[in-house]
C-alpha positions in Angstrom: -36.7 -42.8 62.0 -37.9 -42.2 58.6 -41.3 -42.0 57.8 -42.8 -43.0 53.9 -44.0 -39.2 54.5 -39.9 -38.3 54.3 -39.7 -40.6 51.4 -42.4 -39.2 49.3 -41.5 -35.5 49.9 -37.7 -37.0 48.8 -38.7 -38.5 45.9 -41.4 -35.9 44.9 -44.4 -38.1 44.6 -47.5 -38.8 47.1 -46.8 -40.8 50.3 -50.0 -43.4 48.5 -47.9 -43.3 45.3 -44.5 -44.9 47.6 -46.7 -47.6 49.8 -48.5 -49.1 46.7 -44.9 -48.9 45.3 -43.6 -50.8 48.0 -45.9 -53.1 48.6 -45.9 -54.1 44.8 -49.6 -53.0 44.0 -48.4 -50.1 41.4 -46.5 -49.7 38.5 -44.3 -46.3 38.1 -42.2 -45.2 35.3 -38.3 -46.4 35.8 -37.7 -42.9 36.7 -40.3 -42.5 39.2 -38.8 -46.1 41.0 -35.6 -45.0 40.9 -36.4 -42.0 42.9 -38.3 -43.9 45.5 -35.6 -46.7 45.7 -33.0 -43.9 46.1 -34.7 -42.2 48.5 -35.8 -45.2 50.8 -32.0 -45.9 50.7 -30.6 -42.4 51.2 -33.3 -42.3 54.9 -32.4 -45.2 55.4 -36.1 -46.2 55.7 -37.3 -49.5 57.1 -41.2 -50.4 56.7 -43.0 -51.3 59.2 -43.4 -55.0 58.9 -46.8 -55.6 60.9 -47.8 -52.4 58.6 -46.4 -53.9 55.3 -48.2 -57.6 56.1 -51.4 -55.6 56.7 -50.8 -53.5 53.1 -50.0 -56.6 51.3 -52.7 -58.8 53.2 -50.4 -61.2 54.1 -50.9 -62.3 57.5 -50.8 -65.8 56.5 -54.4 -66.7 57.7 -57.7 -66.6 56.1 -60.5 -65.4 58.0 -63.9 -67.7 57.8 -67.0 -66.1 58.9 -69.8 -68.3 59.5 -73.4 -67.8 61.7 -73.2 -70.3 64.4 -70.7 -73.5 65.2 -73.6 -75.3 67.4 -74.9 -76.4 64.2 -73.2 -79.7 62.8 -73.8 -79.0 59.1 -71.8 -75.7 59.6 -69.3 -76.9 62.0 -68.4 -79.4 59.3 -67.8 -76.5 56.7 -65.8 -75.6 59.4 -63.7 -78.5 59.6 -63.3 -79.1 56.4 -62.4 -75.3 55.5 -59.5 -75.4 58.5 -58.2 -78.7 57.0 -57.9 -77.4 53.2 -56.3 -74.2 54.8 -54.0 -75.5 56.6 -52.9 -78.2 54.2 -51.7 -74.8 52.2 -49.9 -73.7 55.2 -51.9 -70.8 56.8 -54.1 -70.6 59.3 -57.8 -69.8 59.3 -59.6 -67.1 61.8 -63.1 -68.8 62.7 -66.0 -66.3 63.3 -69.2 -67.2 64.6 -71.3 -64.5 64.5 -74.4 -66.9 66.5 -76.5 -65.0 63.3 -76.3 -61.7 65.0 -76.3 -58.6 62.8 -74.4 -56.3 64.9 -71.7 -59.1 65.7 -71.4 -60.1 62.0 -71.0 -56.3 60.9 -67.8 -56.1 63.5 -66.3 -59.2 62.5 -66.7 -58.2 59.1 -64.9 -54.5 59.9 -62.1 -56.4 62.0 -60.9 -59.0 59.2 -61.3 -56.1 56.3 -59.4 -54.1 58.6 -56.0 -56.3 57.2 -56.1 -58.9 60.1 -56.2 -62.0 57.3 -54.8 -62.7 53.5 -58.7 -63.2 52.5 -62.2 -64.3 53.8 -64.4 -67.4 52.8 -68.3 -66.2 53.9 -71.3 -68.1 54.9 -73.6 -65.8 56.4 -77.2 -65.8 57.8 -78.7 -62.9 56.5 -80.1 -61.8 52.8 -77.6 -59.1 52.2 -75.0 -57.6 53.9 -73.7 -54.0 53.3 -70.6 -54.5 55.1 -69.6 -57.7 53.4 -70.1 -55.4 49.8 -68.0 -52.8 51.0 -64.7 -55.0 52.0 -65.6 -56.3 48.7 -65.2 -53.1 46.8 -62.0 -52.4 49.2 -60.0 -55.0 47.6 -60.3 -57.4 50.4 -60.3 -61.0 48.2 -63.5 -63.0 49.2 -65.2 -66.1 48.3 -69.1 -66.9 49.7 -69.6 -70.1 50.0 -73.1 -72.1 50.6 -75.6 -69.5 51.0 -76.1 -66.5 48.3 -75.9 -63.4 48.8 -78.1 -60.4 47.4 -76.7 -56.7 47.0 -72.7 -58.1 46.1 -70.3 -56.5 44.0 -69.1 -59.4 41.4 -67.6 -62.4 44.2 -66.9 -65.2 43.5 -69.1 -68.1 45.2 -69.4 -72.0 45.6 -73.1 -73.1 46.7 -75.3 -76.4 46.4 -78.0 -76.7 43.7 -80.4 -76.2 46.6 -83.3 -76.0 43.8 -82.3 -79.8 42.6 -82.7 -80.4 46.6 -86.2 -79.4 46.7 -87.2 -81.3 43.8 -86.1 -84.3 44.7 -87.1 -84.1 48.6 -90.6 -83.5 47.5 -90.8 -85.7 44.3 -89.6 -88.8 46.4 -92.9 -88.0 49.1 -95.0 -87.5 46.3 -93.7 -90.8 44.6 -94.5 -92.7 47.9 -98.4 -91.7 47.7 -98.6 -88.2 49.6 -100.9 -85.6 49.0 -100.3 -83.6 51.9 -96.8 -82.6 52.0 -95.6 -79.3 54.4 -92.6 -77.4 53.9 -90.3 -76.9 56.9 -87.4 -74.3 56.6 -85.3 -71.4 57.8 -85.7 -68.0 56.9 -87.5 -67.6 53.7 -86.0 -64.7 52.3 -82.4 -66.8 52.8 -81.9 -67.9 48.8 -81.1 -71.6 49.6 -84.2 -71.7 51.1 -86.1 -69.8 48.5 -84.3 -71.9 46.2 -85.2 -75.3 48.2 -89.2 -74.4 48.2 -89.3 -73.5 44.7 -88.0 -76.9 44.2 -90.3 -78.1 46.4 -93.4 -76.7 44.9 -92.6 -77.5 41.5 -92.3 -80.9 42.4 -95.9 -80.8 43.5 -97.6 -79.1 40.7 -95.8 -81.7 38.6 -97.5 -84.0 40.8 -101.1 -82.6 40.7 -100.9 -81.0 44.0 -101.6 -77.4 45.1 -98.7 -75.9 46.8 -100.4 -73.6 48.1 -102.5 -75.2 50.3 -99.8 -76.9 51.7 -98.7 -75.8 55.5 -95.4 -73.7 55.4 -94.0 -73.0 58.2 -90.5 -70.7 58.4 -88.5 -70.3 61.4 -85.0 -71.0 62.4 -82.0 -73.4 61.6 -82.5 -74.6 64.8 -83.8 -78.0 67.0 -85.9 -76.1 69.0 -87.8 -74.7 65.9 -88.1 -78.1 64.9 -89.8 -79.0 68.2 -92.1 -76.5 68.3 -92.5 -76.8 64.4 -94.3 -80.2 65.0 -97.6 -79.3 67.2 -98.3 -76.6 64.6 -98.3 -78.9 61.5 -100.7 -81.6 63.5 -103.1 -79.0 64.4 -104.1 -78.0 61.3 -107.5 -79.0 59.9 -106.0 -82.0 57.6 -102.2 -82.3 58.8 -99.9 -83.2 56.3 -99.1 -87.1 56.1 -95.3 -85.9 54.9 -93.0 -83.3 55.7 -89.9 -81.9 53.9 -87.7 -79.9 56.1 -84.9 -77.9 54.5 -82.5 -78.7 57.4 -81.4 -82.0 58.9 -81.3 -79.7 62.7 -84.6 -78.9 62.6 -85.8 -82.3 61.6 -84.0 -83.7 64.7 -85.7 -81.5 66.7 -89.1 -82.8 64.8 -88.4 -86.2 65.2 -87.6 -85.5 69.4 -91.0 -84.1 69.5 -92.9 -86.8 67.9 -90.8 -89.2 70.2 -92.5 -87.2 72.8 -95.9 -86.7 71.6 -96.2 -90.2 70.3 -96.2 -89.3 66.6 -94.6 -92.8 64.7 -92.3 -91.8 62.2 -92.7 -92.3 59.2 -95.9 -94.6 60.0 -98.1 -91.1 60.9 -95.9 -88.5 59.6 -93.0 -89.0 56.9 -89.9 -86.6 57.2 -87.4 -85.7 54.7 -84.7 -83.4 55.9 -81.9 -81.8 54.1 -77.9 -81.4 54.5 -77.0 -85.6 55.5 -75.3 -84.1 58.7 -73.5 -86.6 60.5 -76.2 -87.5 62.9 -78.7 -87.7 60.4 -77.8 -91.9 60.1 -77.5 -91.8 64.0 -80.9 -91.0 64.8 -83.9 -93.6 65.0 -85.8 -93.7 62.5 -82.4 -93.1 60.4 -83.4 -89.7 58.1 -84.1 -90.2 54.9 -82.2 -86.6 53.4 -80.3 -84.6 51.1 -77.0 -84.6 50.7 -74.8 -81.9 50.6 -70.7 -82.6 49.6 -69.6 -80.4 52.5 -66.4 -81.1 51.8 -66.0 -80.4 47.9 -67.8 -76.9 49.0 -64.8 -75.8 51.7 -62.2 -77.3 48.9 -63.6 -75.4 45.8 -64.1 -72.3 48.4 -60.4 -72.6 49.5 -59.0 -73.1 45.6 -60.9 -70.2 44.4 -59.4 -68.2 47.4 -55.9 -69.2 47.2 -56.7 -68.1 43.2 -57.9 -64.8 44.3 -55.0 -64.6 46.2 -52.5 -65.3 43.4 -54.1 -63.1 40.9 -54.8 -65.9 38.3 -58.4 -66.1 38.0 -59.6 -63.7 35.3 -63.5 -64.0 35.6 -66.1 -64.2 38.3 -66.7 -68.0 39.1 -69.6 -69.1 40.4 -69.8 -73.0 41.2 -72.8 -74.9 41.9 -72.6 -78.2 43.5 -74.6 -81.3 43.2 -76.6 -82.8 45.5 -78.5 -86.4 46.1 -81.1 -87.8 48.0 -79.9 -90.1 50.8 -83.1 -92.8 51.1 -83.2 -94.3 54.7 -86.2 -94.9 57.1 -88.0 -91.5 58.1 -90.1 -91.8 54.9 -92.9 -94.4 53.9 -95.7 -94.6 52.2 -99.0 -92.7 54.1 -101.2 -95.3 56.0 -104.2 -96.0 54.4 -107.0 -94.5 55.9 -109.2 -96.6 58.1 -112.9 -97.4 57.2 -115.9 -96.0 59.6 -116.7 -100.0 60.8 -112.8 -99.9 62.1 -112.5 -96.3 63.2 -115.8 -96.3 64.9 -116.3 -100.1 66.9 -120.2 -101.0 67.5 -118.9 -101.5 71.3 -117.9 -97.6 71.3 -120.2 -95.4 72.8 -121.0 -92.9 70.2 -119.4 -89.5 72.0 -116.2 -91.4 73.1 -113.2 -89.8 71.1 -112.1 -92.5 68.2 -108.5 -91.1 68.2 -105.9 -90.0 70.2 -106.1 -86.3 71.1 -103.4 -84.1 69.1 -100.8 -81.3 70.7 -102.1 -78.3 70.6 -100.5 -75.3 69.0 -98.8 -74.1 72.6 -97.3 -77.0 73.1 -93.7 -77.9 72.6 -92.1 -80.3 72.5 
């Protein structure tokens, strides 16, 4: 069988010069073509098709890499990226990387590889090295949700996460609060950066320090949430309020206070972020931010399919609205109780007025 090595030594050119010839990523003179075409024909040469799909990236499915699919605010990207794919007839390759490094770099290397048309990104780290370099390869990609540092020029669909954070904390502030935490993931993500600078402007406008608020980091997880909650009542003057930068972590809050017999919002007032599905499931309902999931996978899918196509001629970078969902995890602080109430005359004087807190260790 002929190989485009035969053809190019035929023709006279370099074997790169006939496969970007062939796959219709370079022009050549009409001389040049015709030499090619009369070679391929004189060989009798016959691409490889799996080969030629790979060069041309079509493969007729777009890969979608995102950090985990235990999360419901992700697996509804999810959903809603699959159904605008589909609805364009290809198929979309789901990655969950479980916000693993390693396992995100080899995903990355397998779809830029040629395994998909083009890739829609949502990733759990900062920056990403690998991601820059498919970008610089050619491989059309869109991030979506979460920015990403260190990129050559993508293009990108996010939420105004700042506009979040604003309103989260102005509504707590509004209600009466002085003492208002933060909750979040990572801090150096951007949507959470974004989200506290929200958040502390918000306060200052307010009169209140942000920096002697409790700030507590961690993961987009329940479990951080649950462990999130002994720390914030053990400090010297826990905060009457709370806004937490993910709806999963504030479930996992709200399951410890259950525990620990924190009322919600009656002793501690929670506003969470993202209006995932649960979110008006859970008792007392959560009082959020909502995020259009699903104008985020079909703005992420359009400016794919554009990338694919060749039309769009600049970068586009789209950020979404967002609005605060008002339910029952947030009230007003309960007003602090005078010494003839907290301290009754029939009390002996070194019985403990209150009830004693979690401690740090404990989780729940």
């Amino acid at each position: 069988m002929a190989t485009i090595q035969d053809v190019a030594r035929t023709a006279g050119v370099a074997a790169s010069t006939v496969s970007r010839y062939l796959n219709g990523q370079l022009k050549v003179t009409p001389a040049t073509a015709a030499r090619v075409e009369d070679a391929v024909a004189s060989l009798g040469y016959v691409p490889n098709a799996q080969a030629k799909n790979l060069a041309r990236r079509r493969s007729g499915a777009i890969g979608f890499v995102v950090p985990e699919m235990s999360n419901p605010y992700f697996g509804s990207i999810a959903d809603h990226v699959v159904e605008e794919v589909e609805r364009r007839g290809l198929m979309v390759l789901l990655c969950s990387t479980r916000s693993q490094a390693v396992k995100e770099a080899s995903y990355i290397d397998l779809l830029a590889s040629g395994a998909i048309d083009g890739m829609l990104y949502l990733g759990s780290f900062r920056s990403n090295v690998r991601l820059a370099a498919a970008i610089r390869g050619g491989l059309p990609v869109v991030v979506v949700d979460e920015p990403i540092a260190g990129l050559p020029e993508v293009h990108s669909v996010v939420m105004d996460d700042y506009a979040g954070g604003y309103q989260a904390a102005s509504y707590l502030v509004a209600l009466g609060h002085r003492r208002i935490a933060f909750v979040s993931g990572p801090a150096e993500l951007g949507s959470v950066a974004e989200r506290r600078r929200g958040y502390c402007d918000a306060l200052v406008k307010g009169g209140i320090d942000p920096d002697r608020q409790r700030n507590l980091p961690g993961h987009f997880t329940e479990q951080f949430g649950a462990s999130a909650l002994p720390r914030l009542l053990a400090a010297p003057e826990p905060p009457t309020a709370a806004f937490v930068a993910s709806d999963y972590i504030a479930l996992g809050i709200l399951s410890a206070a259950e525990t620990h017999g924190i009322r919600v919002p009656e002793d501690l007032s929670i506003v969470g972020f993202d209006d995932i599905r649960f979110s008006e499931y859970v008792r007392p309902r959560l009082t959020t931010i909502r995020s259009p999931v699903d104008q985020l996978a079909q703005i992420g899918v359009e400016m794919l399919f554009e990338l694919l196509t060749g039309t769009p001629d600049t970068v586009q970078t789209e950020v979404l609205p967002v609005e605060l969902i008002v339910r029952e995890s947030a009230g007003p602080p309960a007003p602090a109780l005078s010494p003839r109430l907290a301290a009754p005359a029939s009390t002996p004087p070194d019985a403990p007025h209150s009830p004693v807190l979690p401690q740090e260790s404990e989780v729940g």
